[in-house]
C-alpha positions as CSV (number, residue, x, y, z in Angstrom):
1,X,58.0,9.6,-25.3
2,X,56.6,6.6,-23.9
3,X,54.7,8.4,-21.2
4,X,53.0,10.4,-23.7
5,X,52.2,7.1,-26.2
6,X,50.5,5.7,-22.5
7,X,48.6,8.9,-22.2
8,X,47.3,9.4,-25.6
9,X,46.3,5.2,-25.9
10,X,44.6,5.4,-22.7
11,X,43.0,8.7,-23.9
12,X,41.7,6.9,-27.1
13,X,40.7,3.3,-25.7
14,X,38.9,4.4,-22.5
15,X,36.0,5.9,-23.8
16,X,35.4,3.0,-26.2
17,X,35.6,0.6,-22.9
18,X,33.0,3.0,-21.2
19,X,30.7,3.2,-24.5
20,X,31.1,-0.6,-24.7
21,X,30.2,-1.6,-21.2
22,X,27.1,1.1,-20.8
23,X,25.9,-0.3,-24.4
24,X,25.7,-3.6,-23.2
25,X,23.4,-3.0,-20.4
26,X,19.5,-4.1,-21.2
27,X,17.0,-1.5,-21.8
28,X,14.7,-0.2,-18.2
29,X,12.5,-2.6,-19.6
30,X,14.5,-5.8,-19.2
31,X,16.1,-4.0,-15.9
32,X,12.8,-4.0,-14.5
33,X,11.8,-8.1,-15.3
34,X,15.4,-8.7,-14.0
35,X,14.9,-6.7,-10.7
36,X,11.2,-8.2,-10.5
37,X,12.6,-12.1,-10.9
38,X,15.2,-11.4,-8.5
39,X,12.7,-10.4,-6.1
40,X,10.1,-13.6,-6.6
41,X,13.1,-16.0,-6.3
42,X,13.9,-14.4,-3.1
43,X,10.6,-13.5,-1.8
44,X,9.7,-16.9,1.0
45,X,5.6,-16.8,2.2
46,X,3.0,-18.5,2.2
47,X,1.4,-19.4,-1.2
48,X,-1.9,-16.1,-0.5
49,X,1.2,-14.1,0.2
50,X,3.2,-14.5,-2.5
51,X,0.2,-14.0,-4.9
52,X,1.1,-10.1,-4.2
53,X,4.3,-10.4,-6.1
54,X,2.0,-9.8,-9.2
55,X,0.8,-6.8,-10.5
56,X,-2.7,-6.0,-12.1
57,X,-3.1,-4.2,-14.9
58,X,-3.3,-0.8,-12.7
59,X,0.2,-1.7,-10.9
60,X,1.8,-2.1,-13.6
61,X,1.0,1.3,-15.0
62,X,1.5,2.9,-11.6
63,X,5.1,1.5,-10.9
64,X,7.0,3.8,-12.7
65,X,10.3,4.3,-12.5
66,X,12.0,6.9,-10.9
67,X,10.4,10.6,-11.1
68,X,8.0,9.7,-14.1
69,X,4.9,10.9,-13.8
70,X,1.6,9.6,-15.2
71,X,0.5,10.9,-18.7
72,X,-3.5,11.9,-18.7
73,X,-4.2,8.5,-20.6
74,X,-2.1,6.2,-18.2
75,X,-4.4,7.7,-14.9
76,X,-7.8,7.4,-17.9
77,X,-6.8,3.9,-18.4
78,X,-6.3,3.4,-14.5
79,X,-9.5,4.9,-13.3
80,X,-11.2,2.8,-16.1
81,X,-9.8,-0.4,-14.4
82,X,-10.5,0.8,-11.2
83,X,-14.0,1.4,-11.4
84,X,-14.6,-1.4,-13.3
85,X,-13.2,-3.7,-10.7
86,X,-16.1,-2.8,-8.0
87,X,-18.1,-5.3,-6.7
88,X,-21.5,-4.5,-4.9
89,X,-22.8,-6.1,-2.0
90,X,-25.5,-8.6,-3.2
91,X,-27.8,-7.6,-0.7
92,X,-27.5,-4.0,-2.6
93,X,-27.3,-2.3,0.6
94,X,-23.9,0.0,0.7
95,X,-24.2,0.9,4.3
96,X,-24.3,-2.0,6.5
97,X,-23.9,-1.8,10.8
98,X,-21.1,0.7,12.0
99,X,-20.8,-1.7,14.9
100,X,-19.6,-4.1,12.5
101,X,-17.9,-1.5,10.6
102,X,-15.8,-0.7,13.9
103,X,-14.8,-3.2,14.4
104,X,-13.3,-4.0,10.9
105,X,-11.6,-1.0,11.0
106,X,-9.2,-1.3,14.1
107,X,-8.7,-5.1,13.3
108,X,-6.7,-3.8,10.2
109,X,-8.0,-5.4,7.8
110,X,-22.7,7.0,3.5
111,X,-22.9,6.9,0.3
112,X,-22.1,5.3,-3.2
113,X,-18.9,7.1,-3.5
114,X,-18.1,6.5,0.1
115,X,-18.3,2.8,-0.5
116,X,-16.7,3.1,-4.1
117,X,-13.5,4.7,-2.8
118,X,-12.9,1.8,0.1
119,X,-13.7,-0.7,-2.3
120,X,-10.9,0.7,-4.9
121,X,-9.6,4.1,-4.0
122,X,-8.1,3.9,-7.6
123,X,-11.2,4.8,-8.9
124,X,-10.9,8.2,-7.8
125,X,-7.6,8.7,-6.9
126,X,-5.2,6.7,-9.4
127,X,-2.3,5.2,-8.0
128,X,-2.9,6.6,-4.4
129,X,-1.3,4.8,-1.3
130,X,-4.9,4.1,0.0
131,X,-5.4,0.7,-0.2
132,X,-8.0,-1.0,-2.2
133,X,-9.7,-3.0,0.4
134,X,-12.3,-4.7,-2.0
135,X,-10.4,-5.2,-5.1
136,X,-7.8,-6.9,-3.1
137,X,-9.9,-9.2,-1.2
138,X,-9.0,-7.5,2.2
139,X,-12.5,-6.9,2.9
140,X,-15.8,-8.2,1.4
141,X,-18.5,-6.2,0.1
142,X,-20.7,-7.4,2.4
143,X,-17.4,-6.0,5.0
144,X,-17.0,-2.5,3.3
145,X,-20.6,-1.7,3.8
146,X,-20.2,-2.2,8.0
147,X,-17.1,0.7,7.3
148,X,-19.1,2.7,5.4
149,X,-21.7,2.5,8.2
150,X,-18.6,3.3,11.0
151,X,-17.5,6.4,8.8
152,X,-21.5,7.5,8.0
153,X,-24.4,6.7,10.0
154,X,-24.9,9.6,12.8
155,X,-25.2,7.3,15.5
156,X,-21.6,6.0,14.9
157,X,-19.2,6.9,17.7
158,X,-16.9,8.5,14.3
159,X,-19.6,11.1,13.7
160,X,-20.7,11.9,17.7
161,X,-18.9,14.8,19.4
């Protein structure tokens, strides 16, 4: 008889513990700033590095969680950000000397759209893996215009066969 008093009480109070403890878990939201402090206290680099630990506007909306896909207003509001983030050269030239451009592009670091889409490939392709060269300082203006000379101008060793 006992046995069965064991079995029924354990029946009955273990899925109140289990409703309990997953009830007083935060919300994704508060997982997320949890998850994203534990990573700044733990993140050691130089003071330009660690300014990568936080996300623009565009990040934000792009680092979902899990398999969640972007609604047609999350990738509006990203291209919008995106686009508006260019900067031109001031000399308003948007191809500059492949030459230069060459050599910008193995140090790692044509047209309007050509120059657009290394400046912030957002602006065309939200939340892509490319990275946006200009619009995070990797490479000035004055800089993208030499790789959009490397990836454009015939006489670049890119575009000779």
């Amino acid at each position: 008889m006992r046995k069965k008093t064991g079995l029924a009480w354990s029946a009955a109070v273990v899925p109140v513990l289990i409703v309990a403890g997953c009830a007083s878990l935060p919300d994704a939201a508060t997982t997320r700033q949890i998850a994203e402090n534990m990573v700044k206290v733990s993140f050691s680099a130089t003071p330009e590095h660690a300014k990568r630990l936080v996300q623009d506007e565009s990040q934000q909306i792009c680092s979902k969680i899990g398999d969640a896909r972007l609604t047609p207003g999350e990738a509006d509001e990203v291209l919008k950000l995106a686009r508006a983030s260019i900067k031109y050269p001031q000399s308003g030239k948007l191809v500059g000397d492949w030459k230069v451009g060459a050599r910008l592009a193995y140090n790692g670091s044509g047209s309007r759209i050509t120059y657009e889409k290394l400046y912030n490939a957002w602006a065309y392709f939200p939340c892509s893996n490319m990275p946006r060269l200009g619009h995070n300082g990797h490479l000035t203006p004055e800089q993208i215009t030499h790789v959009v000379a490397y990836l454009t101008d015939p006489a670049s060793p890119v575009n000779r066969k």
